[in-house]
RODO-2510 file (C-alpha; in nm, 4 decimals, decimal comma):
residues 444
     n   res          X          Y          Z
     1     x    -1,0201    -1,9250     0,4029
     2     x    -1,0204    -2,3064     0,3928
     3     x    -0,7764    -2,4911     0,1128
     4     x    -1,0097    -2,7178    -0,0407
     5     x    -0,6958    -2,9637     0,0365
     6     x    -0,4492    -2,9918     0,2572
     7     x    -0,1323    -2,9112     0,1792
     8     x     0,1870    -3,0751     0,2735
     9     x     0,4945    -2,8409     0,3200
    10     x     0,7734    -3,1115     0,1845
    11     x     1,1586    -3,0907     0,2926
    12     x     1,1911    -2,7196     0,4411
    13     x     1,3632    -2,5718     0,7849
    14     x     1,0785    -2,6230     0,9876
    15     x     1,1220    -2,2897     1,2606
    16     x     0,8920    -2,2029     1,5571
    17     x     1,0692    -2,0490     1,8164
    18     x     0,7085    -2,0420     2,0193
    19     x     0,7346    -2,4653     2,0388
    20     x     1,1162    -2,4819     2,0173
    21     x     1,1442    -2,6322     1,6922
    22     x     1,4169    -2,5896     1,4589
    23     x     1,4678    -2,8705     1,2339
    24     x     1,4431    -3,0039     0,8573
    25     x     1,0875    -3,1777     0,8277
    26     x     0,7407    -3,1268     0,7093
    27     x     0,4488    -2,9396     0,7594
    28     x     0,0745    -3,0418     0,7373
    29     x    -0,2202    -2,7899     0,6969
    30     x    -0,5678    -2,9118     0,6792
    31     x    -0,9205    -2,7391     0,6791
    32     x    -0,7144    -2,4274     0,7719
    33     x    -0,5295    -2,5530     1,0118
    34     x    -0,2072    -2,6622     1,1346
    35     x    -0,2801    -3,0949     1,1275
    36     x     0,1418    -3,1572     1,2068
    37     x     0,5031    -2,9503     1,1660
    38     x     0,7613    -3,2205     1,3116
    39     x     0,9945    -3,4081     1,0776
    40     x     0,8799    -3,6746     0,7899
    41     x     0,5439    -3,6967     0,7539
    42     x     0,3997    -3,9354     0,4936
    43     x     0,2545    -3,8758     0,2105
    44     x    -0,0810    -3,7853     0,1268
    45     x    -0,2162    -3,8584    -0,1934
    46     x    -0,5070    -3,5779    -0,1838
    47     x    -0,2320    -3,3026    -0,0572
    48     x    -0,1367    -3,0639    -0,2655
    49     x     0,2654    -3,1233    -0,2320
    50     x     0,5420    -2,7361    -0,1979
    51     x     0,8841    -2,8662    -0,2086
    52     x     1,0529    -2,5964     0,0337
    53     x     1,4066    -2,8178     0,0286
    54     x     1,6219    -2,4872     0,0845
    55     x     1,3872    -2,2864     0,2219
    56     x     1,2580    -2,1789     0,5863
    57     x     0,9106    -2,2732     0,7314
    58     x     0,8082    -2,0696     0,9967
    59     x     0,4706    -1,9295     1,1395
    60     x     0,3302    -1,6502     0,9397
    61     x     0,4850    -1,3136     0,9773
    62     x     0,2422    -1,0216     1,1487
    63     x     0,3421    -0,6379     1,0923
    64     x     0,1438    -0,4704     1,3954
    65     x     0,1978    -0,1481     1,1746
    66     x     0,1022    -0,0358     0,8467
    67     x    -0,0892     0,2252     0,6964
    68     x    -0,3447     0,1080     0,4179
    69     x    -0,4693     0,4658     0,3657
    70     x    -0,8795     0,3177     0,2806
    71     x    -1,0700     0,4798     0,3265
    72     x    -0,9607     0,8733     0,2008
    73     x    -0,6761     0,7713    -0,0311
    74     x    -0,7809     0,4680    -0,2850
    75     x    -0,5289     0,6286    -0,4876
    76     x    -0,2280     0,5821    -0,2902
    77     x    -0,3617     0,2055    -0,1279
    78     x    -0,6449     0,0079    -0,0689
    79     x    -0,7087    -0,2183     0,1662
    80     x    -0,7286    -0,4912    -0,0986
    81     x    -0,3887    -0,3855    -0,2468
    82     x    -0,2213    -0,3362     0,1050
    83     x    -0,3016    -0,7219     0,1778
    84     x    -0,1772    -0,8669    -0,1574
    85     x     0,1235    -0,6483    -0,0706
    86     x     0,1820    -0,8120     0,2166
    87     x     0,0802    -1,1568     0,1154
    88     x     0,4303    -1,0777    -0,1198
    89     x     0,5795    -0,9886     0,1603
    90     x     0,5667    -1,2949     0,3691
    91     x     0,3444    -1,1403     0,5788
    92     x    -0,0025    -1,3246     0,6719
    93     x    -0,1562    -1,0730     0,8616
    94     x    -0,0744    -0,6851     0,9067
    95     x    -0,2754    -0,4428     1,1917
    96     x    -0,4041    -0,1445     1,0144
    97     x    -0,3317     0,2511     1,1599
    98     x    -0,6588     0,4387     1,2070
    99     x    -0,5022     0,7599     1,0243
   100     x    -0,7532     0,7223     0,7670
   101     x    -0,9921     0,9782     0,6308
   102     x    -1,2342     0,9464     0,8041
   103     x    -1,0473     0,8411     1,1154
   104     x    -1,1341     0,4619     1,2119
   105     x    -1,2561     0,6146     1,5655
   106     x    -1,5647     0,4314     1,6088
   107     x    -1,7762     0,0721     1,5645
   108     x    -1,8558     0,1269     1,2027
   109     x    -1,5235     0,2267     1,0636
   110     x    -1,3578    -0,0567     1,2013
   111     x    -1,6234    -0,2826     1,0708
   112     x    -1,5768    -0,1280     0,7269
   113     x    -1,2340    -0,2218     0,7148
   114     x    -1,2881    -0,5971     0,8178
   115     x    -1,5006    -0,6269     0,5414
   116     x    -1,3145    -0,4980     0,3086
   117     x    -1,0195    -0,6807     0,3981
   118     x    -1,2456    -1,0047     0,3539
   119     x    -1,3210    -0,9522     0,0126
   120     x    -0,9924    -0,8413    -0,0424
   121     x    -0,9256    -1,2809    -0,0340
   122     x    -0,5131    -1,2343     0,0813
   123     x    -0,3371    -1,1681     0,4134
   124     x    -0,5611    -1,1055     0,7394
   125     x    -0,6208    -0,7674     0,7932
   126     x    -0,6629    -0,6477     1,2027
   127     x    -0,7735    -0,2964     1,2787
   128     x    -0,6283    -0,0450     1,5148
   129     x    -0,8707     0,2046     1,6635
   130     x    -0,8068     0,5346     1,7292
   131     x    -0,7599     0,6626     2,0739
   132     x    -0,8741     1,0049     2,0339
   133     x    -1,1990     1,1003     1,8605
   134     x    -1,0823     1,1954     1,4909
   135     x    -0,7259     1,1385     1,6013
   136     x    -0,7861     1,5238     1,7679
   137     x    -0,6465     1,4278     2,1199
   138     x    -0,9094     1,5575     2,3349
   139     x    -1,1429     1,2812     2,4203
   140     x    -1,0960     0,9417     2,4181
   141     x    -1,2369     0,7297     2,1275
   142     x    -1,5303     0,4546     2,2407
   143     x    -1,2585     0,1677     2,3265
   144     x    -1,4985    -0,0757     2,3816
   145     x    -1,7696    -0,0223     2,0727
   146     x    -1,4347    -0,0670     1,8792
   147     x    -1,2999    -0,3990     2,0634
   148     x    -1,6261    -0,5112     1,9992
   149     x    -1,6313    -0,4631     1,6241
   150     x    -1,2915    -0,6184     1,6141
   151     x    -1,0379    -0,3418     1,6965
   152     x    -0,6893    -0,5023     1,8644
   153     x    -0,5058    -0,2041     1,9998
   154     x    -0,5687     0,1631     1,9487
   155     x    -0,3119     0,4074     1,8801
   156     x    -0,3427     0,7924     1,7423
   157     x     0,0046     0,7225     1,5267
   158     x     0,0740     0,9418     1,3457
   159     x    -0,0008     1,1964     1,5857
   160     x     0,1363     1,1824     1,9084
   161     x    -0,0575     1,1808     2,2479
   162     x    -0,0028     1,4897     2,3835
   163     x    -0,1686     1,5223     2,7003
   164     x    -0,0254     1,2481     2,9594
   165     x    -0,3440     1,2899     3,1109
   166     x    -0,5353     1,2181     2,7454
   167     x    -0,2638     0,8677     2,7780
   168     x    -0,3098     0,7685     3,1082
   169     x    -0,6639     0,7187     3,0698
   170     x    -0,6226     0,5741     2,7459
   171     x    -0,4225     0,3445     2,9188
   172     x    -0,6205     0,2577     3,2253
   173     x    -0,9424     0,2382     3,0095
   174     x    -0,7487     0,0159     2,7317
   175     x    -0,6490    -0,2311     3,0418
   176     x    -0,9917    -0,3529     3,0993
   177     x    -0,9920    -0,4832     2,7498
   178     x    -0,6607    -0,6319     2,7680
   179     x    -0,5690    -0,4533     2,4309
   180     x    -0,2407    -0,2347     2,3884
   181     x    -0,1846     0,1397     2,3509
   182     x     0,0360     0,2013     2,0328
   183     x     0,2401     0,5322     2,0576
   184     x     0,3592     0,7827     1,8315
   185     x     0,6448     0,9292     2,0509
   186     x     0,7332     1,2659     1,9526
   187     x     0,7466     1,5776     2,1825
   188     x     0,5261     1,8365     1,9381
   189     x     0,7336     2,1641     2,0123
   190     x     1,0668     1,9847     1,9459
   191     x     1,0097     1,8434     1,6337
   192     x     0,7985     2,1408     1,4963
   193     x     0,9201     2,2280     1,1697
   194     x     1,1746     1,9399     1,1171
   195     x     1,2445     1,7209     0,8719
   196     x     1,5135     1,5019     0,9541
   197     x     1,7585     1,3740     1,2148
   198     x     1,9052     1,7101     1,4410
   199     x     2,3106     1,6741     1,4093
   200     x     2,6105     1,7785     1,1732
   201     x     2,4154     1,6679     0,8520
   202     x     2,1257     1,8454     0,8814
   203     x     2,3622     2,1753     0,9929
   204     x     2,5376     2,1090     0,6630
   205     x     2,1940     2,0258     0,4688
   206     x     2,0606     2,3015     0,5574
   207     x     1,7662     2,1309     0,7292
   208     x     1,5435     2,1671     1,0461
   209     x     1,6352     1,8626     1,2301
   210     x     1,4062     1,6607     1,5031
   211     x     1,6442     1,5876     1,8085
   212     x     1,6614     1,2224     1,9782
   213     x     1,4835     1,4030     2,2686
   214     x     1,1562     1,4525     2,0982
   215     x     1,1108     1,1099     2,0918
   216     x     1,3005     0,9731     2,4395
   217     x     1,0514     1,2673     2,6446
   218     x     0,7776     1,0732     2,5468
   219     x     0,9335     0,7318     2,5714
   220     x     1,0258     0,7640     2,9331
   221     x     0,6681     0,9686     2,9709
   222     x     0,4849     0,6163     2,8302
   223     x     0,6667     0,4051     3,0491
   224     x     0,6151     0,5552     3,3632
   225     x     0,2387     0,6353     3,3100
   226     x     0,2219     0,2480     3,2007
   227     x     0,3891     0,2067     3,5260
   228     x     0,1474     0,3709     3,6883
   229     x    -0,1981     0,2757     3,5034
   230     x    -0,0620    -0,0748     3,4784
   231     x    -0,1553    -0,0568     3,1507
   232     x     0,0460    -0,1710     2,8346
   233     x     0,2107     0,0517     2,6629
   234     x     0,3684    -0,0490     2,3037
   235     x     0,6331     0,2393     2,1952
   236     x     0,6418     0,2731     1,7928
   237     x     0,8824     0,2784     1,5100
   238     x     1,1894     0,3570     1,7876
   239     x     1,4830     0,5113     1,6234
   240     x     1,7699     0,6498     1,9014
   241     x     1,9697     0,4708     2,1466
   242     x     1,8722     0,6829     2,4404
   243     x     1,5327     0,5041     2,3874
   244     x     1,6295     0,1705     2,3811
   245     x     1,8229     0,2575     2,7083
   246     x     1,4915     0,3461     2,8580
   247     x     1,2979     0,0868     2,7410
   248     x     1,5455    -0,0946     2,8729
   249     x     1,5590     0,1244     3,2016
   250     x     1,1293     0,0302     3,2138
   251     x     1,1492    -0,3985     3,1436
   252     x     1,3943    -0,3844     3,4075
   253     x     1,1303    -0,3056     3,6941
   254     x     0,8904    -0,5096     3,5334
   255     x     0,6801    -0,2117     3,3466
   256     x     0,4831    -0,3215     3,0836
   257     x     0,6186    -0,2094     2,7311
   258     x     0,6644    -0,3222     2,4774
   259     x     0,8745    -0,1660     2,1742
   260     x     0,8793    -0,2412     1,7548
   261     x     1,1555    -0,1004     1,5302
   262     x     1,1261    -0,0624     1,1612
   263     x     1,4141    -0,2220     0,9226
   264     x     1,4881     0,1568     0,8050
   265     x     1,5840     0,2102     1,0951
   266     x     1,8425    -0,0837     1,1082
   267     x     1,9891    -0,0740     0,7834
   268     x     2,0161     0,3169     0,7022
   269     x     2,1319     0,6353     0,8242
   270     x     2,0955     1,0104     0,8321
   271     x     2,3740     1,0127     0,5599
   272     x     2,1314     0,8092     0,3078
   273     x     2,0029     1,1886     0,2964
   274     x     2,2833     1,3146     0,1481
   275     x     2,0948     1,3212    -0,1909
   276     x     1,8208     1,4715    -0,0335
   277     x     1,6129     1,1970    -0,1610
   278     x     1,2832     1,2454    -0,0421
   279     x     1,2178     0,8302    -0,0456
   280     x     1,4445     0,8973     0,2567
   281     x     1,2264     1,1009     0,4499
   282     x     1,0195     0,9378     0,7366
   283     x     0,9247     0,9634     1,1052
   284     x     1,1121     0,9196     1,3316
   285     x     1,3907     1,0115     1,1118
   286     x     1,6556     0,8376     0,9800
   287     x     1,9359     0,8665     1,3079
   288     x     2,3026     0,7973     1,3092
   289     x     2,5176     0,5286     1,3023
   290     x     2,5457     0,4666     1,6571
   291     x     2,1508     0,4311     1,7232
   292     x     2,1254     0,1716     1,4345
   293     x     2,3731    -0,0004     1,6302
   294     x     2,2222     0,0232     1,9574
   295     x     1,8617    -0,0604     1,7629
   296     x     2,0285    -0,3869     1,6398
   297     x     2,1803    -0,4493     1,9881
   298     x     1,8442    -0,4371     2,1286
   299     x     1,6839    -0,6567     1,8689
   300     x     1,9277    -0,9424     1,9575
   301     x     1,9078    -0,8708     2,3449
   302     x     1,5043    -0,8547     2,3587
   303     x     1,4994    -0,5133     2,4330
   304     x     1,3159    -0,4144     2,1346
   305     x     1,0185    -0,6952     2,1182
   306     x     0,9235    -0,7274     1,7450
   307     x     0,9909    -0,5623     1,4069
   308     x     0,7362    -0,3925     1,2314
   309     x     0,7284    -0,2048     0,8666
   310     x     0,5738     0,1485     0,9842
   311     x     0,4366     0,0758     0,5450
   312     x     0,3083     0,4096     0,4203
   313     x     0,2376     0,4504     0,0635
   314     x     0,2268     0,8114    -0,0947
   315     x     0,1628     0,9012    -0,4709
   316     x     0,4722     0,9734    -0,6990
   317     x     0,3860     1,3577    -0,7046
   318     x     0,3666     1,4031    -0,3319
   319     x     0,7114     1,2729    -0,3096
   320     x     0,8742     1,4819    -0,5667
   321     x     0,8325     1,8204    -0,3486
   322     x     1,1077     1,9605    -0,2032
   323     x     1,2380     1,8019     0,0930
   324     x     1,1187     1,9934     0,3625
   325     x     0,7962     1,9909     0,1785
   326     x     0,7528     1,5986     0,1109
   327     x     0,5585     1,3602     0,3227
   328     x     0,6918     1,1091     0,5696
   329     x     0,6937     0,7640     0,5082
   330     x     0,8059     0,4983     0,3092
   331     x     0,6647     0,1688     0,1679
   332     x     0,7905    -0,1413     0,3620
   333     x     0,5855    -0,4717     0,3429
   334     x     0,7484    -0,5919     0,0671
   335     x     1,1113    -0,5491     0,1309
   336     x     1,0713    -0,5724     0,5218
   337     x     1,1758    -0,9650     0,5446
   338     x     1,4587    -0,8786     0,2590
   339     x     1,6175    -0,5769     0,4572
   340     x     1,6224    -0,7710     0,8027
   341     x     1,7497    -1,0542     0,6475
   342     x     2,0535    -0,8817     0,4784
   343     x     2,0899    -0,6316     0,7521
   344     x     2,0169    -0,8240     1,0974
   345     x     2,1090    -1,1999     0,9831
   346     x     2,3271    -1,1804     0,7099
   347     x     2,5811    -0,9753     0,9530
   348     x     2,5670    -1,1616     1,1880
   349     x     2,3411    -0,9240     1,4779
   350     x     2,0683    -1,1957     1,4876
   351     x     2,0067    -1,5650     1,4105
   352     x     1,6923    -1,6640     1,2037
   353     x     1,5223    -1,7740     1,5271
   354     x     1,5435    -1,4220     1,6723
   355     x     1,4054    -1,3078     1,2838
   356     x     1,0804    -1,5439     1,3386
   357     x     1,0587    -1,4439     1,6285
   358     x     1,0377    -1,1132     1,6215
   359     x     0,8553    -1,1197     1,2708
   360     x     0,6097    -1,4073     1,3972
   361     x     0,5631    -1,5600     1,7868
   362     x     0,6160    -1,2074     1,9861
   363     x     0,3536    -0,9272     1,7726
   364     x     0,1035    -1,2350     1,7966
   365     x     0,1599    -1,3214     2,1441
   366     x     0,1789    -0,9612     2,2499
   367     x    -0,0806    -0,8283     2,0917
   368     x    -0,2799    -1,1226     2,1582
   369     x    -0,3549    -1,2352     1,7539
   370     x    -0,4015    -1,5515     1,5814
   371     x    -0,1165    -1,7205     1,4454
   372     x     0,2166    -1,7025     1,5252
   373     x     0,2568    -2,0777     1,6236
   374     x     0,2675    -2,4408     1,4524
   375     x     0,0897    -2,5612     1,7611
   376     x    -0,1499    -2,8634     1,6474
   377     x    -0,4954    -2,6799     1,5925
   378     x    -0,3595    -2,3457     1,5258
   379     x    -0,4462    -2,1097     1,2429
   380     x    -0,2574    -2,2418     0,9371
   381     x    -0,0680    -1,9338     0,8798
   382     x     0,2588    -2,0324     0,7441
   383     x     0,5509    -1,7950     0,5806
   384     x     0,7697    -1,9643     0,3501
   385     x     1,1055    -1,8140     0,2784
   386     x     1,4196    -1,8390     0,0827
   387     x     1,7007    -1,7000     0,3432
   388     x     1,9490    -1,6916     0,0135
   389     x     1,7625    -1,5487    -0,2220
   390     x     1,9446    -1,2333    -0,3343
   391     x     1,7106    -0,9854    -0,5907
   392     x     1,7485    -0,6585    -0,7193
   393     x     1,4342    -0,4206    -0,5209
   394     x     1,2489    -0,2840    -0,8726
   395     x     0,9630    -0,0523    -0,7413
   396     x     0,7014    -0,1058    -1,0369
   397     x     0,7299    -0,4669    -0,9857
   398     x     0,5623    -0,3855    -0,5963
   399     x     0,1665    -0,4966    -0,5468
   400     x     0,1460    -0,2297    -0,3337
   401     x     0,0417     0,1209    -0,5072
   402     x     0,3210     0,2729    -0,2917
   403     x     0,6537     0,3583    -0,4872
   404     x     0,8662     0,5286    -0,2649
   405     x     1,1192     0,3374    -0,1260
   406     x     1,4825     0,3982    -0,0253
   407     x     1,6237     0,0390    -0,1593
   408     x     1,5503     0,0837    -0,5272
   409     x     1,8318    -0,0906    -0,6992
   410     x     1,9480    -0,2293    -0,4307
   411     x     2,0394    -0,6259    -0,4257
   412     x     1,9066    -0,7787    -0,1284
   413     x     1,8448    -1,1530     0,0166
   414     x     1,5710    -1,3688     0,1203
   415     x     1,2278    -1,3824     0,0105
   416     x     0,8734    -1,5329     0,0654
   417     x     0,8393    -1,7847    -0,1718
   418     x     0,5107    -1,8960    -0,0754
   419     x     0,2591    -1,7288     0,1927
   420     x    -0,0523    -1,9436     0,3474
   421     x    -0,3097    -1,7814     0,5106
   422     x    -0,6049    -2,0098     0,6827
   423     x    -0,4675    -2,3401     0,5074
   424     x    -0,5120    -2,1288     0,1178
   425     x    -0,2155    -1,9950    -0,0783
   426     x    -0,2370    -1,6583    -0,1253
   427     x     0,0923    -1,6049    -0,2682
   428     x     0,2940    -1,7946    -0,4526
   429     x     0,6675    -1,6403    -0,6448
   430     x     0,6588    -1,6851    -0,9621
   431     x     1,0076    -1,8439    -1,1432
   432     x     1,0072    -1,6224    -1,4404
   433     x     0,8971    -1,3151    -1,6109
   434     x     0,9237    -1,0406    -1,2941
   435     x     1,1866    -1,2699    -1,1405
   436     x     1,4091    -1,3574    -1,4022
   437     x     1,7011    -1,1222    -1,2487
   438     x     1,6180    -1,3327    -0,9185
   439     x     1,9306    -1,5821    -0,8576
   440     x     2,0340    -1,8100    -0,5409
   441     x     2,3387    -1,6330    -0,3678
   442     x     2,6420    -1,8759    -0,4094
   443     x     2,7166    -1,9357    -0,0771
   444     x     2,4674    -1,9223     0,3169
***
């Protein structure tokens, strides 16, 4: 993915927590790489020249979890489509869930997918294996013909591991490939049959609700067989407080887990169901007002290690079922760096250090990826953003094929304004046409 030039990143907030470095400068890419990012650097007369004077420079962004639904459902996302989504995002590379049809259980699927996502020219594309043949949970998936093909973590999500016994193996046999296990926490028999948060609004809904518990049995479950296995454990999509207490509980004795939460799950709550809106509905469910508070708490303390999009497109019909009846999931990739920023930054929970970090330098470090750094040599992977940018979130202006979000209409801030993956542009914001309702907030 080599720029036939390099390409000099002119006047910007220069931002890498991983090398300490938070001031106004350049940054230098060349033959897809990082050449320099620390202050002036002279010019270049064969550089292509981005004037990011307002603007934030930081190592790409990485969402360890998305769902590109190729191959099975081409008509809700393809791989190709996912990674232009992202590339509008911000993001420069995105790990792909193996809830595919077929399942991406074995060597060839997860070759299949790297292929695709070469052709598909726009943000890297990693692959999560499955743990469990056809995502069935009753024998373990062949780990190692997957790490092979290029498989970075396996997880059934989606589906949760039911058997500890199924886990701890996974987690013992994942360890001698130093890749992560990825979990879907949700106790089965709990959240049989419901279809959002359990509490006063679903009583008054009308609605099977999912209690916090289905999810915190198989937090504390994870953690303690990671303790045991000495494996690592990386808990998905968190949504309650009593988790983050335990994840808490689990870094405290030196455990290792890890944890992701999804900006849904900082910026809304059960009440956004009011309306029964179905572009409401996900899993873990939308909670109340004090777990989005503890969730941001966590984000700010290190508690929860990175945030991730949980992206999952579904075709217009599927979501106009009733509720009970719709699917789970929401698209993400797209508004992910817009949502934090108005819901994490803007109000002061986090700084935009903690944002790049947990957006850039932890899911690459932790899961052991490219990127993630300006260290001299590195990938050139570079996320440029507006942090006062406010636009209006207009579905059918989304790459993705994915129209179901909860934020149409809503005015948010911050933006990519120009995404670099391997030293070659890949996505630039246009100043017009789409963007014409796009306008600089008057004041930081």
């Amino acid at each position: 993915m080599s720029s036939q030039r390099p390409i000099l990143l002119r006047g910007g907030r220069v931002l890498d927590p991983s090398r300490n470095i938070d001031d106004v400068g350049d940054v230098l890419v060349s033959d897809g790489r990082i050449e320099s990012a620390s202050g002036r650097i002279g010019s270049h007369d064969d550089a292509e020249i981005i004037d990011c004077d307002g603007c934030i420079v930081s190592p790409g962004f990485i969402d360890v979890h998305c769902h590109l639904r190729e191959p099975g459902r081409e008509d809700v996302e393809t791989i190709a489509t996912g990674a232009r989504a992202a590339a509008a995002g911000g993001f420069t590379a995105v790990c792909a869930m193996p809830n595919t049809d077929p399942v991406t259980d074995n060597q060839a699927a997860v070759g299949f997918i790297i292929r695709q996502a070469q052709r598909a020219d726009a943000s890297r594309v990693h692959v999560i294996g499955a743990i469990s043949v056809g995502q069935m949970g009753e024998r373990l998936a062949e780990f190692g013909e997957m790490v092979a093909a290029g498989a970075v973590a396996v997880s059934d999500d989606g589906k949760p591991v039911v058997s500890a016994q199924l886990m701890r193996t996974a987690l013992e046999y994942a360890r001698s490939f130093s890749i992560p296990v990825i979990d879907h926490c949700e106790e089965p028999t709990l959240a049989l049959g419901g279809s959002m948060n359990e509490g006063i609004v679903s009583a008054r809904l009308g609605l099977k609700g999912i209690p916090s518990e289905a999810e915190e049995i198989m937090v504390i479950r994870d953690i303690l067989l990671a303790r045991r296995s000495g494996g690592h454990v990386h808990l998905a999509h968190m949504s309650t407080h009593g988790s983050v207490e335990l994840i808490r509980w689990g870094k405290d004795r030196g455990i290792n887990v890890t944890a992701e939460v999804c900006p849904h799950h900082v910026s809304l709550t059960e009440e956004r169901i009011l309306s029964y809106d179905t572009n409401a509905k996900m899993n873990p469910p939308l909670r109340t007002a004090k777990d989005v508070e503890a969730l941001r708490n966590a984000v700010k303390d290190g508690t929860i290690d990175m945030i991730a999009t949980d992206h999952a497109p579904h075709h217009y019909d599927e979501k106009e079922r009733e509720f009970a009846d719709a699917p789970n999931g929401i698209v993400g990739l797209e508004t992910a760096l817009a949502v934090a920023v108005t819901n994490l930054v803007k109000r002061g929970h986090i700084d935009f250090r903690t944002l790049v970090e947990k957006m850039s330098c932890a899911p690459a470090r932790l899961f052991g990826l490219p990127g993630g750094t300006f260290a001299h040599g590195s990938p050139a992977d570079v996320t440029v953003f507006d942090p006062q940018l406010s636009w209006r979130v207009d579905p059918s202006e989304f790459l993705t094929k994915g129209r179901n979000t909860p934020y149409a209409g809503m005015t948010l801030e911050g933006r990519a304004i120009c995404t670099i993956v391997g030293g070659k542009v890949v996505h630039r914001l246009a100043s017009d046409g789409a963007n014409a309702r796009q306008s600089r907030a008057s004041s930081g």
